[in-house]
C-alpha positions in Angstrom: 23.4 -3.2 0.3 25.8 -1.7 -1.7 28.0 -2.5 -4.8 30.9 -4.8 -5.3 34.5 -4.4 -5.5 37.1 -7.0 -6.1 38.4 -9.5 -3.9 40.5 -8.9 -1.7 44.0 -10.4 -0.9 43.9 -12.7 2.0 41.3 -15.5 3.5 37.9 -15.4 2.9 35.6 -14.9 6.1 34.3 -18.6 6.6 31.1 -16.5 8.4 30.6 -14.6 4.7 31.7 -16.6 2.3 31.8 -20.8 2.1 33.9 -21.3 -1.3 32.5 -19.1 -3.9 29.2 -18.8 -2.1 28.4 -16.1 -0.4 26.6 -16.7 2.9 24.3 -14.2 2.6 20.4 -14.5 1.3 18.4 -11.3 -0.5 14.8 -10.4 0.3 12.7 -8.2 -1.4 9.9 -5.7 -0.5 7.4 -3.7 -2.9 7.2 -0.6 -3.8 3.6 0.2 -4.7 1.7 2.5 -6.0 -1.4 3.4 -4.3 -3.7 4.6 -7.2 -3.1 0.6 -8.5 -2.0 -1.3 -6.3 1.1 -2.5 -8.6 4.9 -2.6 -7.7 7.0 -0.3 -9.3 10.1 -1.3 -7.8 11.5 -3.9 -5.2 14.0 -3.3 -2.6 16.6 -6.1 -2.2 17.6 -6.8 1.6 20.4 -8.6 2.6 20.2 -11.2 5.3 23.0 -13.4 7.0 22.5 -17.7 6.4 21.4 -19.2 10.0 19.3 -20.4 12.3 17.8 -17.4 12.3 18.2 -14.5 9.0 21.0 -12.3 10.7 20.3 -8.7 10.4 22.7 -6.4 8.0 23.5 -4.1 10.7 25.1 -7.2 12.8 26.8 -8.0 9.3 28.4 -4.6 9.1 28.9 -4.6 12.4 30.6 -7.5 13.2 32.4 -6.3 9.3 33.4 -3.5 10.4 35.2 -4.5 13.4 37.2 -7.5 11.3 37.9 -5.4 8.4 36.4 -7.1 5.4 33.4 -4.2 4.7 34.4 -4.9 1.3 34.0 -8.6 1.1 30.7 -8.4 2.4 29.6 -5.8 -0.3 30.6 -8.3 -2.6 28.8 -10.6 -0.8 25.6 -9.1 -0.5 26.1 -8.1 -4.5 26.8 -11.3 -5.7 23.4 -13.0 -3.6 21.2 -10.5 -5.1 22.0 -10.3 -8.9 22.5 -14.6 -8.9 19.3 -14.1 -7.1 17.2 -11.7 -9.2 18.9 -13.4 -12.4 17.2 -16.6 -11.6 14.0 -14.4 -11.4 11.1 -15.0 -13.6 10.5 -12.5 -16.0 6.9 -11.5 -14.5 9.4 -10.5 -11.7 11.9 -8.2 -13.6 9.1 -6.1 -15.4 10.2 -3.0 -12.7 13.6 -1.6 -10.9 15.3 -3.5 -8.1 16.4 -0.7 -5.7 19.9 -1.2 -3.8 21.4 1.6 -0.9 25.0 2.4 -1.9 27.0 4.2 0.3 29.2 7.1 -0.6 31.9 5.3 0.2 31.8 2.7 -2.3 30.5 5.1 -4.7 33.5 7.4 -4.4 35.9 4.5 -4.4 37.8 4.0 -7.6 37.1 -0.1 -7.4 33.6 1.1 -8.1 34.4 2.7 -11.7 36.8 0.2 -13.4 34.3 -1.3 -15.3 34.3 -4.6 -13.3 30.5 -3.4 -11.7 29.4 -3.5 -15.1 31.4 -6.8 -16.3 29.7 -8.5 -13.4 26.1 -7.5 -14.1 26.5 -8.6 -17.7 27.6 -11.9 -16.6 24.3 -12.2 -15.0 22.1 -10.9 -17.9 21.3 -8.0 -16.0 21.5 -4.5 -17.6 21.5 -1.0 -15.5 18.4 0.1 -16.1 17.0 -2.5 -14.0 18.9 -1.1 -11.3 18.1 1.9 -8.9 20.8 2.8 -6.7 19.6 4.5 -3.8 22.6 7.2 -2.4 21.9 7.1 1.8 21.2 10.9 3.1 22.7 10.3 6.3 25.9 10.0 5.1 26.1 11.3 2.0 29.6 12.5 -0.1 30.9 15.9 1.4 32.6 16.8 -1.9 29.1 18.4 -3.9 31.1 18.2 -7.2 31.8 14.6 -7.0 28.6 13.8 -6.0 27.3 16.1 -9.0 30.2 13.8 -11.2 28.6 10.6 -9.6 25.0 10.8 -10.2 25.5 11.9 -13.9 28.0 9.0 -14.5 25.3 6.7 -13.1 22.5 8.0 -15.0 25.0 8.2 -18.0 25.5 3.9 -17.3 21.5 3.8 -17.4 21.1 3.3 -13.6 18.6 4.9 -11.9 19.3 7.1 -8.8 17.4 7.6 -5.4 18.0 9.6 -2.9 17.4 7.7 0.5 16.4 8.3 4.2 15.7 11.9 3.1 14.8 14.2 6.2 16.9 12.1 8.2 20.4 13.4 7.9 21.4 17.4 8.3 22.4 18.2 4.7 19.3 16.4 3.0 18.7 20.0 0.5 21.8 19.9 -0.6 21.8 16.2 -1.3 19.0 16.8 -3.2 20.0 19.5 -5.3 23.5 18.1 -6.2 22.0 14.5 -7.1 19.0 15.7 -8.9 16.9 12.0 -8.2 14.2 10.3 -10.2 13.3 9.1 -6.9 13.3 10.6 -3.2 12.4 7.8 -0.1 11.0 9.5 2.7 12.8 8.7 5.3 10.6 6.8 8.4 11.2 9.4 10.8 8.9 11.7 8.9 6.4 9.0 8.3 5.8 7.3 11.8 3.2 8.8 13.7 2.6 11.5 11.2 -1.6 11.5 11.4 -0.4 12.6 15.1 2.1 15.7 14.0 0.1 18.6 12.0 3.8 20.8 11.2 5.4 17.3 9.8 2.2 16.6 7.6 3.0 20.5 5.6 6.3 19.5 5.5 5.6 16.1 3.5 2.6 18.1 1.0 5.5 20.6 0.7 7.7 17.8 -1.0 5.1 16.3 -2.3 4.4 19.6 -4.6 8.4 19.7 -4.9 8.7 16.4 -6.6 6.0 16.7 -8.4 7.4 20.2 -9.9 10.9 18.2 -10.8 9.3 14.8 -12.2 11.4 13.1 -9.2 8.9 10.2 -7.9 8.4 10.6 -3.7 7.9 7.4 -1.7 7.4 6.7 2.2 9.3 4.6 3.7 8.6 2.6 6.8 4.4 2.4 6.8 3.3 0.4 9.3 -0.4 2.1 10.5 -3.4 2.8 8.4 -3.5 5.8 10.0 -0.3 7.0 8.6 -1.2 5.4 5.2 -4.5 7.4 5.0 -3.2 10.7 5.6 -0.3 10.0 3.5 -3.1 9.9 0.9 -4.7 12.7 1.4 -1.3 14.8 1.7 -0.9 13.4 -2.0 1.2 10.4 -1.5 1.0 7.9 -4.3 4.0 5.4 -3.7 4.8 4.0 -0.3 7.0 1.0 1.2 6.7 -0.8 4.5 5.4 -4.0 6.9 1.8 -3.0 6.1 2.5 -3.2 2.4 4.3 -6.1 2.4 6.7 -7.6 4.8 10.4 -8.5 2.7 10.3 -12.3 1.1 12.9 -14.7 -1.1 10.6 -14.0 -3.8 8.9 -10.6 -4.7 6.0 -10.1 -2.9 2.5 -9.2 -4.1 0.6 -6.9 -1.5 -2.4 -8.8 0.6 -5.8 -9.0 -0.4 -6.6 -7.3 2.7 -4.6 -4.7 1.8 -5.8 -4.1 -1.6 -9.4 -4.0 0.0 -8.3 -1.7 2.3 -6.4 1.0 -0.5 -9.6 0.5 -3.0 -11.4 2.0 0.1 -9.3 4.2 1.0 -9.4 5.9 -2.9 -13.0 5.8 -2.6 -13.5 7.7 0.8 -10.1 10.0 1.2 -9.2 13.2 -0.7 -8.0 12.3 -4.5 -4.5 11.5 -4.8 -1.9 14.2 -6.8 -0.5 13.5 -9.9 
């Protein structure tokens, strides 16, 4: 999900938005850390209203084709912070991490100070925010990007860089964004107990982060067996179905799982700092 813009001229989409409503619903999944078993963060999900949730790639597909992208940003936006703003505080005690693409990053709608009215209006300050800048397709222009992730962090939101090792210019992201936190992307993380040359690459950015303060998280863990040599490759945060599937209110990982990860510290290598 990325972040609003203004309304544009025109009809609303009676599919996206019923009145002032938006037809959308947010989910949220963990992020948690393995050495406690604590969330520090929860991604918000965007969902379509029906029968069944409708995926956000049908949404942006189906967006994309009738040219109102923007209007289900704004959509998706205005679910989540009306959602997370009726949130108990036990629930806003970490980050709620959004993707934003490039595109809305770079557009000017995004920097007239309306983002910012409209997260005051809902009691919710930046810093509870981590916006999460999608490597596989990222901003060609490294200055602006640069210009970008400074403004942001300058506003008090935090900055991700996600789906890294997924898209072709993933270093260079990297170095021109400078992230306090880097998502694996699930491509490196699926199957990796079975792929000895991807499990040096992951220790190799796990030492990397480390070195720059940037926190590292897996995305997409669905196996024990990825989880536990994740650990032992000096993983400490991870996301994904076996953590916690996404919910309408934050979840709490299973008691099975928390077995399982007090087990896991006790028998695999120690975790890195």
């Amino acid at each position: 999900m990325s972040l609003p813009l203004p309304r544009a001229a025109g009809p609303l989409p009676a599919w996206l938005w019923s009145g002032d409503e938006p037809r959308i619903v947010s989910v949220f999944q963990p992020i948690v850390d393995l050495r406690s078993g604590a969330a520090i963060g929860y991604e918000v999900l965007s969902r379509g209203l029906g029968p069944a949730q409708v995926p956000p790639q049908v949404l942006f597909g189906r967006a994309r084709v009738e040219g109102v992208t923007w209007e289900l940003e704004r959509a998706c936006w205005t679910a989540a912070l009306r959602r997370i703003s009726t949130l108990p505080a036990t629930d806003r005690t970490v980050p709620f991490f959004f993707n934003v693409g490039p595109d809305v990053l770079s557009d000017p709608r995004f920097q007239d100070g309306s983002t910012l009215e409209l997260l005051a209006r809902h009691g919710i300050h930046p810093r509870e925010l981590v916006l999460e800048i999608t490597e596989t397709s990222v901003i060609d222009d490294s200055e602006q990007l640069q210009r970008l992730s400074r403004e942001l962090r300058e506003h008090g939101f935090g900055v991700a860089l996600d789906d890294f090792g997924a898209g072709h210019s993933g270093l260079v992201t990297l170095v021109h964004s400078e992230p306090q936190f880097i998502k694996l992307d699930q491509a490196l993380v699926r199957g990796i107990h079975q792929h000895r040359y991807r499990q040096h690459l992951v220790k190799a950015l796990v030492d990397f982060a480390a070195s720059v303060s940037a926190t590292l998280i897996a995305e997409g863990i669905e196996t024990w067996e990825e989880l536990n040599v994740l650990m032992t490759l000096g993983i400490r945060y991870v996301q994904g179905f076996l953590v916690a599937r996404p919910a309408l209110t934050p979840p709490r990982p299973s008691e099975e799982f928390d077995a399982r990860r007090r087990e896991a510290l006790r028998t695999l290598l120690p975790i890195s700092p």
